[in-house]
C-alpha positions as CSV (number, residue, x, y, z in Angstrom):
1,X,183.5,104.8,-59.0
2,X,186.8,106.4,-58.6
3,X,188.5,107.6,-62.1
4,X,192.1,107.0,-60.8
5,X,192.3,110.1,-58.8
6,X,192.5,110.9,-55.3
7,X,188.7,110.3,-54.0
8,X,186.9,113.8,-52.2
9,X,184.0,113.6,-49.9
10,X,181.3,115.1,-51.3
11,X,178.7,115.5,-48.2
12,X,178.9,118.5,-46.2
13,X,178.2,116.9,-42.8
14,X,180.9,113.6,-43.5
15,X,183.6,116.6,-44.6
16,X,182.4,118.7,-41.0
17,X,182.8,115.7,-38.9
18,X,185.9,114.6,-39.9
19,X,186.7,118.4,-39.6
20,X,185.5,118.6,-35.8
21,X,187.0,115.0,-35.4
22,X,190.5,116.5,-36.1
23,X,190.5,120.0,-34.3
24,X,188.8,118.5,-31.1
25,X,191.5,115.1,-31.0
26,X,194.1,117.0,-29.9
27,X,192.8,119.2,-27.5
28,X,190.8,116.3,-25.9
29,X,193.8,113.3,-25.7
30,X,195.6,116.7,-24.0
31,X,192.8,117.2,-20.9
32,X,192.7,113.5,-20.6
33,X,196.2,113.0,-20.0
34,X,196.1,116.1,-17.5
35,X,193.3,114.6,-15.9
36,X,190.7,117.1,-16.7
37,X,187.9,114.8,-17.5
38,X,185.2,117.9,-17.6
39,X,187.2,119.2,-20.4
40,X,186.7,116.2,-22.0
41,X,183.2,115.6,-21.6
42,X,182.9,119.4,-22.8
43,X,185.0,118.5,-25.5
44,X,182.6,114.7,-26.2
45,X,179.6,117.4,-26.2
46,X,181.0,119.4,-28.8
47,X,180.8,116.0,-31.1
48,X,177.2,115.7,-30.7
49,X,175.6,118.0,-33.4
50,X,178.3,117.3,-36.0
51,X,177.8,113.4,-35.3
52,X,173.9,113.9,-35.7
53,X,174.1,115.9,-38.7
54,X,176.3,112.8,-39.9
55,X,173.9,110.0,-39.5
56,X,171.1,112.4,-40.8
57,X,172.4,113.6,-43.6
58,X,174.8,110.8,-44.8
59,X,174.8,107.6,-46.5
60,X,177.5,105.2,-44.6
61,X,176.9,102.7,-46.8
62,X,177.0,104.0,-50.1
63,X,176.8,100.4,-52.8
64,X,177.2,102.5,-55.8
65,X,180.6,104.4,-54.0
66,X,182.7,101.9,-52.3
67,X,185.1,105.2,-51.9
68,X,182.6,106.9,-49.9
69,X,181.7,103.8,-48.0
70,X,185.2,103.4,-46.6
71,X,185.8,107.0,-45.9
72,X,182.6,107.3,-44.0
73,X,183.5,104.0,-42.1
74,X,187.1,105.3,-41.3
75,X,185.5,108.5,-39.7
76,X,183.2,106.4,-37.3
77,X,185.9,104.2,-36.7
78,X,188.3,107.5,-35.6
79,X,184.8,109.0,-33.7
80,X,185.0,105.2,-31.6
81,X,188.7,104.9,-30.8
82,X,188.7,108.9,-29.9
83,X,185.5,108.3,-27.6
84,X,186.9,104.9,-26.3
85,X,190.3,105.9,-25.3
86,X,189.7,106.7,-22.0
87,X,185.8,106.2,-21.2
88,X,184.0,103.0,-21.2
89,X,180.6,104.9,-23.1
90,X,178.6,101.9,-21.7
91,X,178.7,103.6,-18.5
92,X,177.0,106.7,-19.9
93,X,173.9,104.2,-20.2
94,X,174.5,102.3,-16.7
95,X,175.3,99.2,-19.2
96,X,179.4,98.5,-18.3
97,X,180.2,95.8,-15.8
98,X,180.5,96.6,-12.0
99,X,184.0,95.4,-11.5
100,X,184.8,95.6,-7.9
């Protein structure tokens, strides 16, 4: 429960991939515009460890901290749009439409 202040993430691995989330945005929507897709798969790769450390060491869904809950859910929802913007990630699975 929140005591009227501002509400701090407490786990290390929510705090370091919001952290990575908001150094690697930039330089990312920047090769993507330029066309640089490699860049931007480097830059996807780069997400990997921080976004496993997330799942494996967070609680998402956190009943007793409906703060954390909606912090944690506003990271994964940044981590989606910032992977979605320019990629269809089905296609990294062969599962996207064939559209001719």
């Amino acid at each position: 429960a929140s005591d009227g202040g501002a509400w701090v993430e407490s786990e290390p691995a929510a705090v370091g991939l919001a952290g990575e989330l908001a150094r690697l945005a930039g330089p990312m929507l920047r090769s993507a515009e330029a066309k640089r897709y490699r860049e931007v798969v480097e830059t996807i790769a780069e997400l990997v460890g921080p976004v496993d450390r997330f799942f494996a060491e967070v609680l998402v869904i956190d009943l007793e901290r409906p703060d954390a809950t909606l912090h944690r859910r506003a990271i994964l929802a940044e981590l989606r749009v910032l992977l979605t913007r320019y990629f269809d990630i089905r296609e990294l699975a062969g599962q996207a439409d064939r559209r001719s």
